[in-house]
C-alpha positions as CSV (number, residue, x, y, z in Angstrom):
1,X,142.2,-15.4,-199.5
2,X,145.9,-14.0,-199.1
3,X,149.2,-16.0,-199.2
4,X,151.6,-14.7,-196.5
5,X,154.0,-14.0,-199.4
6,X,156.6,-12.2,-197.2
7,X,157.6,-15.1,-195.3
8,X,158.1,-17.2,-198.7
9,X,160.9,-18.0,-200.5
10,X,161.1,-18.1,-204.4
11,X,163.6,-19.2,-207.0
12,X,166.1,-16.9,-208.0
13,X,165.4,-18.2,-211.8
14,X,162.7,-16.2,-211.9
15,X,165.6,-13.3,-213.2
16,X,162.5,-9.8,-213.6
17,X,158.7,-10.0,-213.5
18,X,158.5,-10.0,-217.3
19,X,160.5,-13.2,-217.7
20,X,158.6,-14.8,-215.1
21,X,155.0,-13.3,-216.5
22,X,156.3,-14.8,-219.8
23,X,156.9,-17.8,-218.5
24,X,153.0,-17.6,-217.7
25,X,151.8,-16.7,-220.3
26,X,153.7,-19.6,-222.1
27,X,152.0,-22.2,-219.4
28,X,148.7,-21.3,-220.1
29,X,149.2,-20.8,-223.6
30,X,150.5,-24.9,-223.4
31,X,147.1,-25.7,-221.4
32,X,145.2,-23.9,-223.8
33,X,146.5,-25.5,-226.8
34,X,146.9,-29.4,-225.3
35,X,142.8,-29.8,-226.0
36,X,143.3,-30.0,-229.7
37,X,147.2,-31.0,-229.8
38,X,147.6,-33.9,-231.6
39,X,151.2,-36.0,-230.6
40,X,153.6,-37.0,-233.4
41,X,153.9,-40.4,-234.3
42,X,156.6,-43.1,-234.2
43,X,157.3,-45.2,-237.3
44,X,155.4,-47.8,-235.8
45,X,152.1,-45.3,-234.8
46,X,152.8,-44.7,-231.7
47,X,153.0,-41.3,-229.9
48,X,156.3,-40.3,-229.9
49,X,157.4,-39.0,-226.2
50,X,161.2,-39.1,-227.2
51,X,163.3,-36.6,-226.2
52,X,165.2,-34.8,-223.0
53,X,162.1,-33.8,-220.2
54,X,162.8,-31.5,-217.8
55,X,160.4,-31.6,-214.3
56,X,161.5,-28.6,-212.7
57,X,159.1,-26.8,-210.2
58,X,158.7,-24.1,-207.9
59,X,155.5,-25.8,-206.2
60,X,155.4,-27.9,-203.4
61,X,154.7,-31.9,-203.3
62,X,152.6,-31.1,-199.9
63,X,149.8,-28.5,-200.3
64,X,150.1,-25.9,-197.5
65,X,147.5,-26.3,-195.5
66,X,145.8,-23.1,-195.8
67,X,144.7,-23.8,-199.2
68,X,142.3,-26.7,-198.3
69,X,141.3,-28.4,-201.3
70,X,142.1,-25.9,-203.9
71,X,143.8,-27.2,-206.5
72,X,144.9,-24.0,-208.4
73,X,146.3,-20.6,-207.4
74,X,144.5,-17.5,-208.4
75,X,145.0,-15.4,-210.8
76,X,145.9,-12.4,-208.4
77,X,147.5,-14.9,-206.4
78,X,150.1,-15.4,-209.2
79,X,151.0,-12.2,-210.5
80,X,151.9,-11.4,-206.7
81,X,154.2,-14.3,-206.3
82,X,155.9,-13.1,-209.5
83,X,156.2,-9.7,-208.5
84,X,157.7,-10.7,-204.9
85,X,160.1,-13.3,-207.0
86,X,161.2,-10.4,-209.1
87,X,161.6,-8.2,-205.8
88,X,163.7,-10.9,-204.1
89,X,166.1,-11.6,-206.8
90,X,167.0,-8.2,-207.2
91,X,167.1,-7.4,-203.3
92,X,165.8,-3.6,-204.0
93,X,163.1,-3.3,-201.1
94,X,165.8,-3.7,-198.1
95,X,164.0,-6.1,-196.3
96,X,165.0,-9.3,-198.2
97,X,167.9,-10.7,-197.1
98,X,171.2,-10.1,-198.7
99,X,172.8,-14.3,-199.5
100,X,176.0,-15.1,-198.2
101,X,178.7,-16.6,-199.8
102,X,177.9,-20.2,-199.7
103,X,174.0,-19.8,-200.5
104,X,175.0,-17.8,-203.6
105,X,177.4,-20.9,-204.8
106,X,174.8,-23.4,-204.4
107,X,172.1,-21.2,-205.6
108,X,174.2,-21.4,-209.0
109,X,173.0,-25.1,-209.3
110,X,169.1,-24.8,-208.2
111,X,166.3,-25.1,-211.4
112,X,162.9,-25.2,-209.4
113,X,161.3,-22.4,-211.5
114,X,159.3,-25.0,-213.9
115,X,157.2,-24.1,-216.9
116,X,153.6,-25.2,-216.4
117,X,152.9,-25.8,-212.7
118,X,153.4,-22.5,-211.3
119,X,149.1,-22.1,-211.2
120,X,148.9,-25.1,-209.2
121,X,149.0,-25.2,-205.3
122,X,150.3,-28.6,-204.7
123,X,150.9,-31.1,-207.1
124,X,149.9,-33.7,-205.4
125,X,146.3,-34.0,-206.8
126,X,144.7,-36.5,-204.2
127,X,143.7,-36.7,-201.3
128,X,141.8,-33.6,-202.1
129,X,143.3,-31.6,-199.6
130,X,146.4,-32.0,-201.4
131,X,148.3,-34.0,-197.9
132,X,149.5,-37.5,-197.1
133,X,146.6,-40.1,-196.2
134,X,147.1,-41.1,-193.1
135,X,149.8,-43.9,-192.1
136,X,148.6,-47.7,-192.1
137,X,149.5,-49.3,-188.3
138,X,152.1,-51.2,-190.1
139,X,153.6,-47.8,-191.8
140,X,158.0,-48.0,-190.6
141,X,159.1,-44.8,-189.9
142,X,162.8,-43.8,-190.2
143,X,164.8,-40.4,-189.7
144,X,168.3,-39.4,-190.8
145,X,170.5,-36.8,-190.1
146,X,173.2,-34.7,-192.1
147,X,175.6,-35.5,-188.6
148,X,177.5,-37.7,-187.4
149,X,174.9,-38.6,-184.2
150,X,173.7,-42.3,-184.5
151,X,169.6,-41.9,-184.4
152,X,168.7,-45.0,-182.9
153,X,167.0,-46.2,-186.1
154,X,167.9,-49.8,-187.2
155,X,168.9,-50.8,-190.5
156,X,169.0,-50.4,-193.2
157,X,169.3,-47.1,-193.4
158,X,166.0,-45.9,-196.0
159,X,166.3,-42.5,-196.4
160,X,167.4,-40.2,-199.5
161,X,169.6,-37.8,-197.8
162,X,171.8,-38.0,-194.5
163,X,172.2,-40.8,-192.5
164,X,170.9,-42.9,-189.0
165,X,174.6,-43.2,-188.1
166,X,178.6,-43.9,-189.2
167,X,179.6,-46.9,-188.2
168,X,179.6,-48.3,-191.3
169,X,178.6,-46.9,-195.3
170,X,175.2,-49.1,-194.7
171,X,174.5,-46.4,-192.1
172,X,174.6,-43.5,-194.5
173,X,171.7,-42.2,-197.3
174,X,171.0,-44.0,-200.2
175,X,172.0,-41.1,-202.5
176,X,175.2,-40.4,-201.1
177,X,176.2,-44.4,-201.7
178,X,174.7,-43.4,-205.1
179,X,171.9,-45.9,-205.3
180,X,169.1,-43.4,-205.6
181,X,168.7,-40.3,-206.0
182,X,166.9,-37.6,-204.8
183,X,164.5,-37.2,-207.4
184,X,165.2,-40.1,-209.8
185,X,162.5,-42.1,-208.1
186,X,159.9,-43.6,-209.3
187,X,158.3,-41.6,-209.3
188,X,159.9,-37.9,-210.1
189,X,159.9,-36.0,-207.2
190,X,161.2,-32.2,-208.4
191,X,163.9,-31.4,-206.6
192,X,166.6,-28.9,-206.4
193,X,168.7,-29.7,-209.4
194,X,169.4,-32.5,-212.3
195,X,165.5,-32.7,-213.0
196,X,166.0,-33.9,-216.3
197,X,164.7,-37.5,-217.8
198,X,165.4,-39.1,-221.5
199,X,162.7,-40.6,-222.5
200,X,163.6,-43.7,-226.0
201,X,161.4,-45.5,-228.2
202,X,160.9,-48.5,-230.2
203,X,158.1,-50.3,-230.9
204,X,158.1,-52.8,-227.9
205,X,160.1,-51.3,-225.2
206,X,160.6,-47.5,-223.7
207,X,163.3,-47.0,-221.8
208,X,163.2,-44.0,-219.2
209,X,166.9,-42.5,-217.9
210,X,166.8,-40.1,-215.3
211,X,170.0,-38.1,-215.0
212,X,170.3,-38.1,-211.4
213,X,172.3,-41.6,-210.8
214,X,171.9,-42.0,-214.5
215,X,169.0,-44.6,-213.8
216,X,167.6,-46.5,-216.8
217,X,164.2,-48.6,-216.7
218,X,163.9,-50.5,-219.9
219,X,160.1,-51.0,-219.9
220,X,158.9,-53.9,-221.8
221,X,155.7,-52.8,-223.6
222,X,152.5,-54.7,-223.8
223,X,149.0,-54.9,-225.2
224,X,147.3,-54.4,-221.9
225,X,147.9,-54.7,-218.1
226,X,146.0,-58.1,-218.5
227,X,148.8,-59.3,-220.5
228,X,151.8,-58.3,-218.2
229,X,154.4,-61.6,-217.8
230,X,155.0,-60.4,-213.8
231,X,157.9,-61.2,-212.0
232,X,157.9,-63.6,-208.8
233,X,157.2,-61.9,-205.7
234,X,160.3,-62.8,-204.0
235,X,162.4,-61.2,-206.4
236,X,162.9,-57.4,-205.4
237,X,164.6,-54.7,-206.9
238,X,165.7,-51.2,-206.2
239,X,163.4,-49.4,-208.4
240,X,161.4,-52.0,-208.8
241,X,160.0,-53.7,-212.3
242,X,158.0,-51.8,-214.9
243,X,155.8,-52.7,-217.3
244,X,154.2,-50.8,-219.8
245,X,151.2,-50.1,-222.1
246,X,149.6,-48.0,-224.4
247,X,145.9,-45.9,-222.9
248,X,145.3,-44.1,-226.2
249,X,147.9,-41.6,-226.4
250,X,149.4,-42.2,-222.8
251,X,152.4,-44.6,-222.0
252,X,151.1,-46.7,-218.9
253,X,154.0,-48.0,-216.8
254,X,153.0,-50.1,-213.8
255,X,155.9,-51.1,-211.3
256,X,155.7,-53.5,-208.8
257,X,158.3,-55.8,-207.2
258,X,160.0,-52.6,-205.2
259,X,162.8,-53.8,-202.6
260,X,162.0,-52.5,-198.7
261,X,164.7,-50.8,-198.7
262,X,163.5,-47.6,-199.3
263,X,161.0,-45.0,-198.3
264,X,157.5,-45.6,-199.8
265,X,156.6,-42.2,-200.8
266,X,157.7,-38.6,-199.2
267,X,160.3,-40.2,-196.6
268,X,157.2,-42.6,-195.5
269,X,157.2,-46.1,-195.0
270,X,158.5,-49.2,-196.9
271,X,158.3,-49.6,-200.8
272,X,157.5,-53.0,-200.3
273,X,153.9,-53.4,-201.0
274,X,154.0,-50.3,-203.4
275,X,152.3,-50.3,-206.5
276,X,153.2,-47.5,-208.6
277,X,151.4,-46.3,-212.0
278,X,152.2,-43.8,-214.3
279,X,151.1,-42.0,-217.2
280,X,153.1,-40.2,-220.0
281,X,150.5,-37.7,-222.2
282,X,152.2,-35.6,-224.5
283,X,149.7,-32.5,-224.9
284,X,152.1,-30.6,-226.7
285,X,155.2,-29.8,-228.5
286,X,157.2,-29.2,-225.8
287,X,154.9,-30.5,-222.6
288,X,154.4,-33.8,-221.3
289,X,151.6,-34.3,-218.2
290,X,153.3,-36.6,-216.0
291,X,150.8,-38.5,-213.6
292,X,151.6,-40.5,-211.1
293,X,149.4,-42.8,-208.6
294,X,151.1,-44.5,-205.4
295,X,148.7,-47.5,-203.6
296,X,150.6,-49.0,-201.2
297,X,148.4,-50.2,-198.1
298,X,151.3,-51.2,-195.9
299,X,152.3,-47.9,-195.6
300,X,149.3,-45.4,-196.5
301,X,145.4,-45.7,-195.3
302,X,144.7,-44.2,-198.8
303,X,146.4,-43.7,-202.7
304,X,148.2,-40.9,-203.5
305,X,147.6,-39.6,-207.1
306,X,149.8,-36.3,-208.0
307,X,151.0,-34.4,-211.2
308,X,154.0,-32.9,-212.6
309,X,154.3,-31.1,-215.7
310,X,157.4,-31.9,-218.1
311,X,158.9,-29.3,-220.6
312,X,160.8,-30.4,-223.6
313,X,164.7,-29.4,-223.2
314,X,166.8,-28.6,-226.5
315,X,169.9,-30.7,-224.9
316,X,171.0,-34.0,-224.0
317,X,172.4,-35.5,-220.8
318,X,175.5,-36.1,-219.7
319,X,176.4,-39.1,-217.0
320,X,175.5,-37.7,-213.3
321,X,179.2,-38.9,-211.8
322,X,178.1,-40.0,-208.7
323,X,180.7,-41.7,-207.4
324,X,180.4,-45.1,-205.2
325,X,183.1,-45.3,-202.2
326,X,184.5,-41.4,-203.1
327,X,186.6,-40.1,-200.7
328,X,183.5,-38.3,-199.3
329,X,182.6,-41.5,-197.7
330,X,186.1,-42.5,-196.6
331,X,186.2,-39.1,-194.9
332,X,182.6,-39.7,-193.4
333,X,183.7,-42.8,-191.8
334,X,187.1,-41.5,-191.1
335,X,186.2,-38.3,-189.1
336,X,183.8,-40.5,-186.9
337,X,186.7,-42.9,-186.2
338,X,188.4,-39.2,-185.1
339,X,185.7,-38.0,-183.0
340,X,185.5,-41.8,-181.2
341,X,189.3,-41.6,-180.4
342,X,188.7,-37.8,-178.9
343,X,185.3,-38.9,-176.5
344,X,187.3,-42.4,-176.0
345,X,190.5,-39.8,-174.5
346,X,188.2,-37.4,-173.1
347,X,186.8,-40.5,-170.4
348,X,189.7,-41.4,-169.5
């Protein structure tokens, strides 16, 4: 099978094919050596995950469709994607595109060239063709836009990114009133920049801080999932509540309780009936396997199981300063008040 590789894009992180081959090599080397890695302990026994995690990736969440159910990308399949990568960043075959002025600025910003996923074709893991199950009857569906245009949808306004309208900020995306974020989730969901989680210790809680909207979960930690003190149903909250457990060496966190006021999974439904698990291995020094499963029947016919790699960053993290009510908004709001006036003139 061949990839139509000249109609792809790749990350400009990958800087010459020998970096990126490196890179490789270093990911299999991690895969190789995670059957016999043994994690280092806490002071109380347990494995210690502590540290700055970085989820980066260059592969989709969706599996393109002409990889069926294969989970993993050929060897030959690889080396050409690096190559093209290489190729791309240093624009020397005339047929790549030269970036203009404002792609180059933002391009500053993007990380998506992870360490550890690059052999996989999707990282969703299940359904086996590596797609979304199909929608339950009761599944909501809601659409924003980056413009001003009002989309007809009702509130509240669910999605990441955008907006359904500016009458008001409840029309505009979660992340730009800085509730969410793009990838903070749960769960992560690599995304173009600030894919970095802190993961603290102690013996009965773990607290996981994502530095997009600087998002803590403290996660109260238990023997079992049998033993979880659960929250009432009717109280609801934006990321939900997490509880916790140790599987051997993996951290269990089970969250429940989500608010519907957000997209279920991928832009899909409600959270409301969601039940998230996932699993922290670490299965080396500086990689964690990060598995995630999403049941939520309200909105999916089927689970949705997928996996991103982690790798260990020698950093820490700074606050994300997303600012609530910015003048960004302010201008939002005010430039649709403007363009009212002008169609209100315009009638007359």
């Amino acid at each position: 099978m061949k990839i139509d590789l000249k109609s792809a894009s790749f990350p400009r992180s990958f800087k010459t094919a020998r970096s990126a081959l490196g890179l490789l090599a270093l990911a299999l080397s991690s895969l190789s050596h995670a059957q016999s890695y043994e994690a280092p302990r806490t002071e109380w026994g347990q494995p210690d995950l502590q540290g700055v995690w970085n989820f980066s990736s260059d592969r989709p969440m969706i599996r393109p469709s002409e990889f069926g159910e294969r989970e993993f990308l050929s060897d030959a399949e690889i080396a050409e994607i690096v190559a093209l990568a290489a190729a791309q960043d240093a624009n020397t075959d005339g047929a790549l595109p030269i970036a203009g002025v404002d792609e180059s600025y933002n391009d500053f910003w993007i990380e998506n060239a992870g360490i550890g996923g690059l052999q996989r074709t999707s990282h969703i893991i299940y359904p086996k063709n590596g797609q979304l199950p199909p929608l339950a009857d009761s599944a909501i569906i809601q659409v924003g836009n980056y413009g001003g245009e009002d989309t007809g949808e009702s509130r509240p306004a669910r999605v990441l990114a955008g907006g359904i309208g500016t009458d008001g900020p409840e029309d505009r995306g979660l992340s730009e009133r800085c509730i969410v974020g793009f990838n903070a989730g749960p769960p992560f969901f690599p995304s173009l920049y600030n894919n970095n989680v802190q993961i603290f210790q102690s013996k009965h809680h773990a607290v996981i801080l994502t530095e997009m909207i600087h998002d803590a979960r403290i996660v109260p930690l238990y023997e079992s999932e049998e033993e979880f003190e659960k929250l009432h149903d009717d109280l609801r909250l934006w990321s939900g509540d997490s509880r916790g457990y140790w599987d051997g060496d993996s951290l269990v966190v089970v969250t429940r309780n989500f608010n519907d006021l957000t997209f279920s999974f991928s832009s899909q439904g409600t959270s409301y009936g969601k039940l998230l698990t996932e699993r922290f291995t670490r299965t080396a020094a500086d990689t964690v396997d990060y598995e995630f499963t999403v049941e939520d029947p309200i909105t999916f016919t089927d689970k949705v199981v997928g996996v991103v790699p982690m790798t260990k960053v020698a950093g820490q993290l700074y606050e994300y300063a997303c600012h609530e009510g910015n003048y960004g908004m302010v201008n939002i709001l005010r430039g649709a008040r403007a363009q009212d006036a002008l169609e209100q003139a315009q009638t007359k």
